[in-house]
MIVOPA-552771 format. One record per residue (C-alpha): residue number from 1; residue in three letters; x, y, z. Coordinates in pm, 1 decimal. Example, Ala and Ser with C-alpha at 12.3 -4.5 7.8 and 13.67 -1.06 7.14 Angstrom:
2
num,residu,px,py,pz
1,ALA,1230.0,-450.0,780.0
2,SER,1367.0,-106.0,714.0
END
This chain:
388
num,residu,px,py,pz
1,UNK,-355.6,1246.5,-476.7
2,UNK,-596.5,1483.2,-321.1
3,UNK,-866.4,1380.8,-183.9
4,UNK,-1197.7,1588.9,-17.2
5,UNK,-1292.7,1285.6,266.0
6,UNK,-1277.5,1391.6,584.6
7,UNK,-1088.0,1190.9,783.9
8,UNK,-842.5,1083.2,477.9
9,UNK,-761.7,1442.9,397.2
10,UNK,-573.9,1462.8,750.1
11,UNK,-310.0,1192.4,628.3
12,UNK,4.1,1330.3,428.7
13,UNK,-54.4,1314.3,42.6
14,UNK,200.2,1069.2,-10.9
15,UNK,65.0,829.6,238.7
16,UNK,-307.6,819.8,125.5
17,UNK,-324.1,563.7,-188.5
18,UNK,-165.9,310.4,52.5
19,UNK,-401.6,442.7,357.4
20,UNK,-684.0,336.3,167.8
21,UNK,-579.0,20.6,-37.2
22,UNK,-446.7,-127.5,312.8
23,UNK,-822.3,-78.3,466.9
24,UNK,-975.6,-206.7,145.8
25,UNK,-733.0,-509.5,190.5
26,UNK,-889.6,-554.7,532.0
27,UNK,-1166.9,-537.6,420.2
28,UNK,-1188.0,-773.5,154.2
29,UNK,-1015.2,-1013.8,419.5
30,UNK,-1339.4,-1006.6,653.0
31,UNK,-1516.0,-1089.8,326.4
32,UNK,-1288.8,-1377.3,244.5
33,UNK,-1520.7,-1649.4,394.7
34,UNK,-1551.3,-1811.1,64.0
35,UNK,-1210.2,-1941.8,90.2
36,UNK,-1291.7,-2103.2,414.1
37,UNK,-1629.1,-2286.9,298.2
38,UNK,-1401.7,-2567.2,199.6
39,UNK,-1268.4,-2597.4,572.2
40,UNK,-1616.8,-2560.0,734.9
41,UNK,-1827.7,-2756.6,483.6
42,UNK,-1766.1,-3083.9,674.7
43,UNK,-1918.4,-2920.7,943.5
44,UNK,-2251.3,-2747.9,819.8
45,UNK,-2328.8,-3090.2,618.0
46,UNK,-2280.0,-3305.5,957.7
47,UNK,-2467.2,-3058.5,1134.1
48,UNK,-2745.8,-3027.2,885.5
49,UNK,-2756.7,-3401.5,874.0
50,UNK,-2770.4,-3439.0,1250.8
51,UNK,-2991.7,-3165.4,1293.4
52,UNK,-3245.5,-3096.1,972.4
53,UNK,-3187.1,-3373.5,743.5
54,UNK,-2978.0,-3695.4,740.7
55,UNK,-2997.5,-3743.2,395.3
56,UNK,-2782.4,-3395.1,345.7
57,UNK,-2444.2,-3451.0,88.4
58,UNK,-2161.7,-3261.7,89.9
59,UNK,-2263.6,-3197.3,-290.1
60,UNK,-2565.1,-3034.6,-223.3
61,UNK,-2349.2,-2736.0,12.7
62,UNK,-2173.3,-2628.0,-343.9
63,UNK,-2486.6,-2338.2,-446.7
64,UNK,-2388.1,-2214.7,-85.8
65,UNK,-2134.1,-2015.2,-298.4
66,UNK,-2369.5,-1902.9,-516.9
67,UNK,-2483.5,-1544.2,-529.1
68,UNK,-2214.0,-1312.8,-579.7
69,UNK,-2224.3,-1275.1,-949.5
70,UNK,-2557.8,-1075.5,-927.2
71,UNK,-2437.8,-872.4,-695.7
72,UNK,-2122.3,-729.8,-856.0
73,UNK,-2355.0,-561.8,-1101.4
74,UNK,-2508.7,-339.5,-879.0
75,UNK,-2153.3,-265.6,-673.5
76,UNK,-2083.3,-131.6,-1009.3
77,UNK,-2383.6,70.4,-1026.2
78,UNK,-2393.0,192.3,-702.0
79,UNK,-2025.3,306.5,-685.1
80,UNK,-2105.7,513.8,-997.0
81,UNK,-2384.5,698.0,-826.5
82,UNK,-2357.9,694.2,-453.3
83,UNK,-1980.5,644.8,-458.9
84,UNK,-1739.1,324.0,-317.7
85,UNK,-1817.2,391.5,73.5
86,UNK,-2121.0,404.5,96.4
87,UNK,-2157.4,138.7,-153.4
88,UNK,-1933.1,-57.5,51.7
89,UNK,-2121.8,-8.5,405.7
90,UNK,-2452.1,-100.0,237.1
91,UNK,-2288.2,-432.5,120.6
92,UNK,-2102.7,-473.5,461.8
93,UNK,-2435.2,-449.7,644.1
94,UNK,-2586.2,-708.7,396.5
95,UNK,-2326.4,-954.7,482.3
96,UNK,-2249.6,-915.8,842.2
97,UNK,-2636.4,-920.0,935.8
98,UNK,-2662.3,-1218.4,678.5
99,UNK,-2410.9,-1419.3,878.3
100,UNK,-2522.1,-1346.6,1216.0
101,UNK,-2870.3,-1417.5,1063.4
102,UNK,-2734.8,-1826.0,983.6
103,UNK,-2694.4,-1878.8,1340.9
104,UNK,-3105.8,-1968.7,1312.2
105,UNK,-3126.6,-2069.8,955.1
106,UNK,-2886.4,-2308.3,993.8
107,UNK,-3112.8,-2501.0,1271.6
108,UNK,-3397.5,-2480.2,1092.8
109,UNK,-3336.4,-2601.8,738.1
110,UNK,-3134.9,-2611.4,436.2
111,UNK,-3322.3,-2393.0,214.4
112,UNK,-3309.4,-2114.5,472.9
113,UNK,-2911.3,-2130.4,531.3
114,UNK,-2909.4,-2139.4,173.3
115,UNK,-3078.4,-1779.8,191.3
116,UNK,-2934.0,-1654.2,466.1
117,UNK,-2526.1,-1748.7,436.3
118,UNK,-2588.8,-1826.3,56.7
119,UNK,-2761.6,-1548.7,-167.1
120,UNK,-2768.3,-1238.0,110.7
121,UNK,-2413.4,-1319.0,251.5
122,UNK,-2267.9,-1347.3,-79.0
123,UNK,-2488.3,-1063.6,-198.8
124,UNK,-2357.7,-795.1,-1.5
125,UNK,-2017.8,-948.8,-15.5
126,UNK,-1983.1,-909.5,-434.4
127,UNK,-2150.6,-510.7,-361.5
128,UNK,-1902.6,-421.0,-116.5
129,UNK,-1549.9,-628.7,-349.0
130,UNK,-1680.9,-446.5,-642.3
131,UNK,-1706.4,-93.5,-491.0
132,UNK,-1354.9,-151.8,-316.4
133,UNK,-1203.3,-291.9,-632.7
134,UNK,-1244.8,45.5,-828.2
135,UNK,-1179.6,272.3,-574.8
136,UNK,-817.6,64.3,-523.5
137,UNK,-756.7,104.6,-919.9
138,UNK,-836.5,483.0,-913.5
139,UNK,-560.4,564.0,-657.3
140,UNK,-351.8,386.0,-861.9
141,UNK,-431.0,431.2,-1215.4
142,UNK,-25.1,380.9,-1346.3
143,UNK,-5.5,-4.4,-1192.5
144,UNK,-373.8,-128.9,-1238.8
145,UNK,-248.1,-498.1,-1219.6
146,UNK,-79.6,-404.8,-903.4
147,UNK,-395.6,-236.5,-732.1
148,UNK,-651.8,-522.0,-824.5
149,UNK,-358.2,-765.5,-691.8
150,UNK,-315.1,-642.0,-355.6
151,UNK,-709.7,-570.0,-342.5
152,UNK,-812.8,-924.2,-435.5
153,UNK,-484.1,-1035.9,-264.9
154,UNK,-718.0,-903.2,92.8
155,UNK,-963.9,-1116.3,-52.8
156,UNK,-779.0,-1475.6,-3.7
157,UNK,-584.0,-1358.4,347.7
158,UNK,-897.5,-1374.1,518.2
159,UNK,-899.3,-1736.3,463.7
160,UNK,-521.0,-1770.6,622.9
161,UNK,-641.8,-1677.2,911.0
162,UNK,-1024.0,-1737.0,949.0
163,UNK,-941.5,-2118.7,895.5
164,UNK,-760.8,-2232.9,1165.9
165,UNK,-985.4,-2021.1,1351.0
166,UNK,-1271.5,-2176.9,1227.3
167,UNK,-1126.2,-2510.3,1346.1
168,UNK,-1014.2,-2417.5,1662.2
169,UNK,-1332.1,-2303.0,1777.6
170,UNK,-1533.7,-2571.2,1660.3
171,UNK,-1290.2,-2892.5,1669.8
172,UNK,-1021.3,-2773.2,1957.2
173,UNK,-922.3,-3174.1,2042.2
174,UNK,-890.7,-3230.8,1678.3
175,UNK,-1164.8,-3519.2,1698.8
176,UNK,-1146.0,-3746.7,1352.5
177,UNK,-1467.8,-3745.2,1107.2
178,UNK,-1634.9,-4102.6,1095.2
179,UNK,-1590.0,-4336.3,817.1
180,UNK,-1869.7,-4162.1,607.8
181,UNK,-1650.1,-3827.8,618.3
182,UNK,-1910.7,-3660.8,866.6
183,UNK,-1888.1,-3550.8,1200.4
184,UNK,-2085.0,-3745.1,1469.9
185,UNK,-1993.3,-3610.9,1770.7
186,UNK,-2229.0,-3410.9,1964.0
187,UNK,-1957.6,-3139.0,2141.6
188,UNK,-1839.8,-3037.3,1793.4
189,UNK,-2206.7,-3019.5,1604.7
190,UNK,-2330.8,-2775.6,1882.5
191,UNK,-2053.2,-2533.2,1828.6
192,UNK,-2211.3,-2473.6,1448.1
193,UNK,-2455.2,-2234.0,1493.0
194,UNK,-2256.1,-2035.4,1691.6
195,UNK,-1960.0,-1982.3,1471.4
196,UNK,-2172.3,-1757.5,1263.0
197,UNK,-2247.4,-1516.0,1600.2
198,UNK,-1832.3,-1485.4,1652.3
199,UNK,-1754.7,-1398.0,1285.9
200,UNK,-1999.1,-1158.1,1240.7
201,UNK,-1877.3,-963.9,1543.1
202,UNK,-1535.1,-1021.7,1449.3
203,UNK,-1581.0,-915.3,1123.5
204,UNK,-1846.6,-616.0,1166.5
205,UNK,-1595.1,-436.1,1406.4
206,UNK,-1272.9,-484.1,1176.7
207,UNK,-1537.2,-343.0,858.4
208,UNK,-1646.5,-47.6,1095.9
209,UNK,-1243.7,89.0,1142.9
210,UNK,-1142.3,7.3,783.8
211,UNK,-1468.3,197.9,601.7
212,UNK,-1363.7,511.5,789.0
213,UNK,-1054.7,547.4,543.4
214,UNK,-1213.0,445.9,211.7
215,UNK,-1179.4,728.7,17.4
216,UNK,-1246.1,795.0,-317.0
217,UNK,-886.2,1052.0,-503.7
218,UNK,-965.5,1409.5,-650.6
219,UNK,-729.0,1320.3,-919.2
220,UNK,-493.5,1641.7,-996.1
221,UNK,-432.9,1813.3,-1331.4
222,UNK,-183.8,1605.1,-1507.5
223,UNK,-401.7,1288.9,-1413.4
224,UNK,-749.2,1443.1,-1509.4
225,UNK,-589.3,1500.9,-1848.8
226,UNK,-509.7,1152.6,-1925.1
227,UNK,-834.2,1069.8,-1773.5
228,UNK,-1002.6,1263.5,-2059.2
229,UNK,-762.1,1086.1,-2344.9
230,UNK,-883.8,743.1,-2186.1
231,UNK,-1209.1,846.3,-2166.3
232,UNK,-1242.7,926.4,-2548.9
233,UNK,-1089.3,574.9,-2631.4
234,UNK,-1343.7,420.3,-2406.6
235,UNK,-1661.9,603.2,-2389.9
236,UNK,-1904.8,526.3,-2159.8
237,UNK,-2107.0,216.1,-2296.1
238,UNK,-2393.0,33.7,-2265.3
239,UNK,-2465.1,-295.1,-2083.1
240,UNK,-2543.9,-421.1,-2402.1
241,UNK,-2232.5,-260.8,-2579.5
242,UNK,-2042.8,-431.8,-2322.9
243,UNK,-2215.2,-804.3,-2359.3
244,UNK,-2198.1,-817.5,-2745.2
245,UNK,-1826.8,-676.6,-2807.7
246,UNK,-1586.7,-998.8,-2901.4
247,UNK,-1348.6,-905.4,-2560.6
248,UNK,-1631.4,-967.3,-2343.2
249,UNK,-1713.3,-1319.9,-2471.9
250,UNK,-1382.0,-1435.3,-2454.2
251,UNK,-1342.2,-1279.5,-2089.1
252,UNK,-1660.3,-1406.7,-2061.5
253,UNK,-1580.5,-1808.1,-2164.6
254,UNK,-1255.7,-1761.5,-1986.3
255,UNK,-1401.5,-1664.7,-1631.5
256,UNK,-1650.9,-1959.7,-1691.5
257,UNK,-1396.9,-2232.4,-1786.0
258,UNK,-1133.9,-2144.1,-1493.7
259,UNK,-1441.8,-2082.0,-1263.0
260,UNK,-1552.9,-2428.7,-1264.8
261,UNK,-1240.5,-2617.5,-1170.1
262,UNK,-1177.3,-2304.7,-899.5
263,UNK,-1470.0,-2300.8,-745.4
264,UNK,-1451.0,-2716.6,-705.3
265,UNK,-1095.6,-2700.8,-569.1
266,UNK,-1194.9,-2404.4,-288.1
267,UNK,-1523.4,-2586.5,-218.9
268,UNK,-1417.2,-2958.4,-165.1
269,UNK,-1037.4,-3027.9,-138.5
270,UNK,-1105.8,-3082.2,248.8
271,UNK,-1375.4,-3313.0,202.2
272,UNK,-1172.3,-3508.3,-73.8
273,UNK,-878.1,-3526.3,150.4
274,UNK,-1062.1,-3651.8,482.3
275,UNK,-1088.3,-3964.3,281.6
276,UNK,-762.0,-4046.0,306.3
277,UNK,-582.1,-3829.3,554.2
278,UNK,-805.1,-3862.5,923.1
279,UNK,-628.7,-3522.3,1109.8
280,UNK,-843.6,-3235.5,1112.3
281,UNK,-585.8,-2995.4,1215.2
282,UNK,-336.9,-3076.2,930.1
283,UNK,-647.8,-3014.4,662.6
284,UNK,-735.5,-2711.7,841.7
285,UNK,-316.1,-2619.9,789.5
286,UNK,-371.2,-2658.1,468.6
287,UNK,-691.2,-2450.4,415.0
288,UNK,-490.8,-2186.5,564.9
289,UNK,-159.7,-2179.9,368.2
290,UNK,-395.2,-2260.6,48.5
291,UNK,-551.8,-1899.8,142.3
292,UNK,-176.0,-1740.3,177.0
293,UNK,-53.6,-1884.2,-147.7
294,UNK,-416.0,-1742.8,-277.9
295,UNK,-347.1,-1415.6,-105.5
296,UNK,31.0,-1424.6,-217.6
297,UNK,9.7,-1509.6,-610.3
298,UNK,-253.8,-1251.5,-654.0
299,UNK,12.1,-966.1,-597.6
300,UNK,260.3,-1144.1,-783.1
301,UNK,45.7,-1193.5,-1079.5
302,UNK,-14.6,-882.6,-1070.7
303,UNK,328.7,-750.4,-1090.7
304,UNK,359.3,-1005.9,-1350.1
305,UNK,129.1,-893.4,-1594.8
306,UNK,226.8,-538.9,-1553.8
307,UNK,547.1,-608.0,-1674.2
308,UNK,434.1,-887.4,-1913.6
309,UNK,96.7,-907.9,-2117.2
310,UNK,-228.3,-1072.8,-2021.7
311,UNK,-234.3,-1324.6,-2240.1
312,UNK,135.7,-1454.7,-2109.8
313,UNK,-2.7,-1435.4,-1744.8
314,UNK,-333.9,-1619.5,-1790.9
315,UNK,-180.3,-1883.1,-2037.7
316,UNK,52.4,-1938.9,-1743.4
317,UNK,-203.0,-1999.8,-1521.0
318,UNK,-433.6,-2160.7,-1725.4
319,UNK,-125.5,-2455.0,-1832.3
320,UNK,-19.0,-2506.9,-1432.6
321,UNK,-344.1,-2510.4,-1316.1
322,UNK,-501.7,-2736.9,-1533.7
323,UNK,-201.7,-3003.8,-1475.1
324,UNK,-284.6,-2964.0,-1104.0
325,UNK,-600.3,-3049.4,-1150.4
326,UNK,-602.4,-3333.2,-1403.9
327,UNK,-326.2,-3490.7,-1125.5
328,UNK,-499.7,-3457.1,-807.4
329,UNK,-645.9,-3762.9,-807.2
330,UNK,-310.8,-3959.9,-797.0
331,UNK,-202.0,-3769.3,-482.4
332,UNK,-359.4,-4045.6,-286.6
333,UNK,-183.2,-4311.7,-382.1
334,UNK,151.9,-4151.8,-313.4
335,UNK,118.6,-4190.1,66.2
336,UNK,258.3,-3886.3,161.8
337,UNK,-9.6,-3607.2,242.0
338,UNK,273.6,-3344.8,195.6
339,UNK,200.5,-3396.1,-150.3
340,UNK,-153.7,-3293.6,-89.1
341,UNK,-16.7,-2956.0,67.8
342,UNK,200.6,-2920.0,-178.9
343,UNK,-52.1,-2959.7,-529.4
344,UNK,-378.8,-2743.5,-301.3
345,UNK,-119.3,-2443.0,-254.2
346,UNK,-41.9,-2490.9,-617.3
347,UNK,-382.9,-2515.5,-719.8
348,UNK,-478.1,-2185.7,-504.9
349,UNK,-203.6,-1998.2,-678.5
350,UNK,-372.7,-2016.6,-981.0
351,UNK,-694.7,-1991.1,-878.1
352,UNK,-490.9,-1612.0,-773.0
353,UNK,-414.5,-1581.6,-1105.9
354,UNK,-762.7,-1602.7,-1209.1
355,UNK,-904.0,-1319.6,-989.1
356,UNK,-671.8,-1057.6,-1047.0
357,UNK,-573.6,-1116.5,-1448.2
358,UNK,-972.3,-1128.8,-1510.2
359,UNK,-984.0,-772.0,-1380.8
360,UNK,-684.5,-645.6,-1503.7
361,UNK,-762.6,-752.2,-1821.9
362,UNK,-1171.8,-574.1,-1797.0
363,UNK,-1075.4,-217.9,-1661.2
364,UNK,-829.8,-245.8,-1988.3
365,UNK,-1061.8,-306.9,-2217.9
366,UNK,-1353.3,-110.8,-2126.0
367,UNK,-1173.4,176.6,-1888.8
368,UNK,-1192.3,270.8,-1523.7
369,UNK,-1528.6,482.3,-1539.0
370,UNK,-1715.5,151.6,-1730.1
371,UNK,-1506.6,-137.7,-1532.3
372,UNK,-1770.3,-171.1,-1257.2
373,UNK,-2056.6,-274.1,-1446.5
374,UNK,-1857.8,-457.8,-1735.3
375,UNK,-1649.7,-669.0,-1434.4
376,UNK,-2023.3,-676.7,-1272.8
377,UNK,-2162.2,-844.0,-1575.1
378,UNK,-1837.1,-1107.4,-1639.6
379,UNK,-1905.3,-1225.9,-1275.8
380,UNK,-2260.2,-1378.2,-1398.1
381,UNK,-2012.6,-1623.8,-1588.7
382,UNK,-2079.7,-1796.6,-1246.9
383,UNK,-2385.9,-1869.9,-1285.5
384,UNK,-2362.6,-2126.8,-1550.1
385,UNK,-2057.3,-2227.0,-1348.2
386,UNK,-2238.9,-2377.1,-1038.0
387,UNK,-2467.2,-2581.3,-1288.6
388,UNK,-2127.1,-2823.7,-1342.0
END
């Protein structure tokens, strides 16, 4: 495809869709930190409890996720009129400043990390996923379910490698949690605030190279064509055409329902399993290959349901996911925490499936030039979700 961006004009023709789907995987990596808050929660809580309040449960750290579903909205909105990079860069600077901002919220209260690497971190995060997610499906507008795959794919790979990281830096002799599932000692609890300093320089320099070659396609002839035919099957719509057709409630209930048991799996499967497995590193290995098998199954379901149908894919997901779930508890009693490994990869894989059929399934129904603000509006789903 052609395209009139400066710096992504220079690279041959053929080379360009994957040119700029490969930085918006990168990017969407540095903005994977969600699938790490179920690594680092253990360590926020004991901080927060050693530092602001002892009374702090790991319970309470869950609306830290919250946030994101307003902001997709306006990643829609904004990509329509001041196009996907400088969408994304406005929701990149939200989100880097946001996290370097937690290095003082954090050791001051609750309410204020809550603000800081809560609502603005996640708000800038959902502009900048939603600005990169169209821009991915309009360079590749033959193999949709492929282009949201490997875009939300970038999405869980941060966590394969931000994890262990994560760990590393703030638990390097792999000291064990107490008996309360909290950290006590002082040498890990002062590394806290300063793990939000080395990711936001990490990621702010990886999001400065991989903007530079987001580029939105000058689609050519044969493809502008089509573009018209699609367009006159879906017109442009409404909000409110959007929220009150039948495929958005059922998208809709479906995001919600999957949501809940997702966003309970990625937010406490570490602190479930330090009550019965006492090695930091191994949970921290498991965080990690959770985020690869995240990262993985996206692409794969998206191959999937290009070659299949959505409802196949997500009944798929929705079966194996929900025996995961309902079985988890049992794990325990097996005494063998490679079953552990074993049913959170499993679980992540679906949770995959989720995030890229959802998608695949909107920019179908409603068309690429009203997917932003339709996938925008599904995302407020989780809202309701972080109320169970």
């Amino acid at each position: 495809m052609d395209t009139d961006d400066f710096i992504v004009k220079r690279i041959p023709k053929a080379a360009r869709p994957f040119v700029v789907i490969g930085a918006g995987i990168v990017l969407q990596a540095t903005y994977g930190i969600v699938y790490t808050f179920g690594n680092i929660l253990p360590y926020l809580v004991s901080y927060l409890r050693w530092k602001v309040d002892p009374n702090q449960t790991n319970g309470s750290m869950i609306w830290l996720q919250n946030g994101i579903p307003f902001s997709m909205v306006l990643g829609g909105y904004l990509e329509r009129k001041i196009g996907g990079r400088k969408g994304a860069i406005f929701g990149s600077i939200i989100y880097t400043g946001s996290m370097a901002l937690s290095y003082f919220s954090i050791e001051h209260s609750y309410f204020l990390l809550l603000l800081t690497f809560g609502c603005m971190q996640s708000f800038g995060q959902g502009v900048s996923y939603n600005c990169i997610l169209i821009q991915a499906q309009r360079w590749m507008p033959h193999r949709v379910g492929l282009a949201s795959g490997l875009i939300v794919a970038g999405f869980g790979l941060g966590g394969f490698f931000i994890s262990p990281l994560q760990t590393k830096y703030i638990n390097p002799k792999n000291l064990p949690a107490g008996p309360d599932g909290f950290f006590t000692q002082r040498e890990i609890l002062e590394k806290v605030p300063s793990l939000f300093i080395l990711m936001a320089i990490v990621f702010g320099i990886t999001q400065l190279i991989a903007l530079c070659f987001l580029a939105e396609p000058k689609n050519p002839d044969e493809i502008e064509t089509q573009s018209l035919i699609s367009m006159e099957s879906t017109p442009d719509l409404s909000s409110r055409q959007i929220v009150y057709s039948s495929t958005f409630k059922l998208l809709f209930a479906t995001l919600f329902l999957n949501a809940i048991w997702c966003q309970t799996t990625s937010g406490f499967f570490k602190a479930y399993g330090m009550t019965f497995i006492h090695d930091d590193f191994f949970l921290a290995m498991i965080s990690s290959f959770a985020a690869m098998a995240n990262c993985t199954s996206r692409v794969l379901w998206g191959l999937f349901v290009d070659k299949t149908s959505y409802q196949t894919s997500m009944m798929i997901a929705c079966t194996v996911g929900s025996a995961l779930m309902w079985t988890l508890a049992t794990i325990r009693w097996l005494e063998d925490r490679s079953f552990y490994f074993l049913w959170i990869c499993g679980m992540f894989t679906c949770i995959g499936g989720t995030y890229t059929l959802v998608p695949y399934a909107c920019h179908k129904s409603f068309g690429s030039y009203n997917f932003g603000i339709a996938y925008g509006l599904l995302q407020l789903s989780l809202v309701i979700t972080d109320y169970f």
